[in-house]
N, C-alpha and C positions, 0 to 999 in steps of 0.2 A: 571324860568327854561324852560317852555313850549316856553314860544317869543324864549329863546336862539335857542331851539330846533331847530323850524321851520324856522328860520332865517340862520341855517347852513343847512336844507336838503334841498338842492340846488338839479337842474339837472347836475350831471355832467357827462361831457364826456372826459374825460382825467383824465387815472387813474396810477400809480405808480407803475411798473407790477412786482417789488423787494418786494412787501408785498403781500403775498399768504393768500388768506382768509383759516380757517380751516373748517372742517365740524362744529366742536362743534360751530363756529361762527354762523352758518346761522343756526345749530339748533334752537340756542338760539332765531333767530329774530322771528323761528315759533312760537317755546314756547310763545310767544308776541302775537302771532296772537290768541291766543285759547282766549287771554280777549277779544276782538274784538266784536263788537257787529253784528249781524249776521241777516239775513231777517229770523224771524220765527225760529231760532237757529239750521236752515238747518245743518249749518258748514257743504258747500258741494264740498270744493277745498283740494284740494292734493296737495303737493307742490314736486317739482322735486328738488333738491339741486344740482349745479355743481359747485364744489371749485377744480376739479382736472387741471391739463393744456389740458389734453384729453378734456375730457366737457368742458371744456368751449372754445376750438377751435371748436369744433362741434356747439358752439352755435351765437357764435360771426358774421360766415358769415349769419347767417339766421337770421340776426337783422339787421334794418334800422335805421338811428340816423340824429338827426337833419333836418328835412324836410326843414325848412324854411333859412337852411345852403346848397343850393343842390352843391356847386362852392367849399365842404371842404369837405374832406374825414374828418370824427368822426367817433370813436375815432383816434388819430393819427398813426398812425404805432406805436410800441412800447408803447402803453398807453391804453390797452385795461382792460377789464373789469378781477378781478381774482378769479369772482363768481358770480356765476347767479343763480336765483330763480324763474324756473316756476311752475305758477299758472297754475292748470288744474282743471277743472272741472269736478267732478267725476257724471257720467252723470247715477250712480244707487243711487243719490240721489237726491229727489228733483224732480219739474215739468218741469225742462230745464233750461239754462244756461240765459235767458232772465230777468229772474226771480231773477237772483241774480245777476246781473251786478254794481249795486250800492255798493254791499258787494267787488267788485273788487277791488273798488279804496279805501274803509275802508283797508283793510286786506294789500294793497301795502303802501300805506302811513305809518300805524303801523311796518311794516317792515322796513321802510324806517327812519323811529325816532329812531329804536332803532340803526340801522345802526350808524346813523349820532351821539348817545348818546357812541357808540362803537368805537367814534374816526375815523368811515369809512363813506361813503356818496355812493352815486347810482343814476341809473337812469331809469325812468317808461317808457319802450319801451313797445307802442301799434303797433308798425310798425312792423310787424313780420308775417310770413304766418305759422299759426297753425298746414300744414302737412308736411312743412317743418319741423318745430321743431319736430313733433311726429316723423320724420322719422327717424330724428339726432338721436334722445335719445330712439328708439324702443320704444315708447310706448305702450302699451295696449291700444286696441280701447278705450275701456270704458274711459279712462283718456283725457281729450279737452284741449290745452293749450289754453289759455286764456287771458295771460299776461306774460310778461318775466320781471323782473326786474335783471338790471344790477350792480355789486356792488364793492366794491375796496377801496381804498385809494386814495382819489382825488386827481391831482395833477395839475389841474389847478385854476385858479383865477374865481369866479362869483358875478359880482357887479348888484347890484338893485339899479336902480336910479330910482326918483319917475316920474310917466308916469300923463305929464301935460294934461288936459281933452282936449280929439280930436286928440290925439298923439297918435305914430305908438309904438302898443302893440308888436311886432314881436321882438325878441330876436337879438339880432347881436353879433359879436364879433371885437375888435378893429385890428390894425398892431401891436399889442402885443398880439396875442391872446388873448386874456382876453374876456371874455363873459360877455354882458352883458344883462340882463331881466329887463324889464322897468317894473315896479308894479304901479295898481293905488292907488293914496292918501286913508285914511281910506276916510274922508269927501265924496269923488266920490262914496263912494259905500255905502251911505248910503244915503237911501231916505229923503229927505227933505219935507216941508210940503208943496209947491206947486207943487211936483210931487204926491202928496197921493192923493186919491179921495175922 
């Protein structure tokens, strides 16, 4: 069930903009996050919810998507995200936002499982300017965004074909749109005994 898991939360950037996430939906993915294992059990992120069309128009231009695509607008006109999830760092917990960077990418992945377990799929945008977003969504100083995750109802294709050793890791997409992410073999990433010391 877990292999299925991760094998469907794909990045995606084409999403089906006729299925409106609800609030109770992205409740739910928080709810997820409280199992999450946590540096020191700080639990020092806040999460901002936008499932409305307001929010998430205010969120969508202050988000950058597919870097290593710069020749594609992502997502396509009419395929944009119908719920967003920012991470903020609530900065009266805790020694500073440095300190828990690792718990970033726990707390968006388990978002991201239960998404994809919910029949819905996303994607982990670090391309984002933090005072942009605070300014979109009036934050309170004290709240840092930190991570924006994008979420929806996928509506394009993402194939993994296996990335042969010395091969171009970099994502593409075909003349049919379709994406594709080259993964390496399990064997590649597992140390052998004349790489051990």
């Amino acid at each position: 069930m877990l292999k299925d898991l991760l094998k469907a939360d794909r990045s995606y950037r084409g999403f089906d903009e006729s299925v409106r996430l609800t609030e109770e939906q992205l409740t739910d993915m928080i709810d997820c996050v409280r199992y999450a294992p946590f540096s020191q059990n700080y639990q020092s992120f806040k999460y901002y919810l936008a499932w409305t069309k307001e929010d998430c128009a205010k969120l969508q231009p202050c988000t950058h998507w597919a870097r290593d695509l710069p020749d594609l607008t992502l997502p396509h006109p009419g395929h944009c995200p119908t719920g967003f999830i920012v991470m903020c760092y609530d900065t009266r917990i805790g020694p500073g936002l440095q300190r828990f960077m690792k718990d970033i990418g726990i707390c968006a992945h388990t978002i991201l499982l239960r998404a994809v377990e919910m029949g819905l799929g996303g994607c982990m945008i670090n391309n984002f300017r933090p005072d942009e977003v605070a300014a979109a969504l009036e934050l309170d100083p004290v709240y840092q965004p930190c991570f924006v995750i994008a979420l929806g109802k996928p509506d394009e294709t993402v194939v993994m074909p296996d990335l042969e050793e010395g091969g171009d890791y970099h994502y593409y997409r075909d003349e049919n749109d379709v994406h594709y992410v080259p993964k390496r073999k399990t064997e590649d990433l597992i140390l052998n005994k004349t790489e051990r010391k």
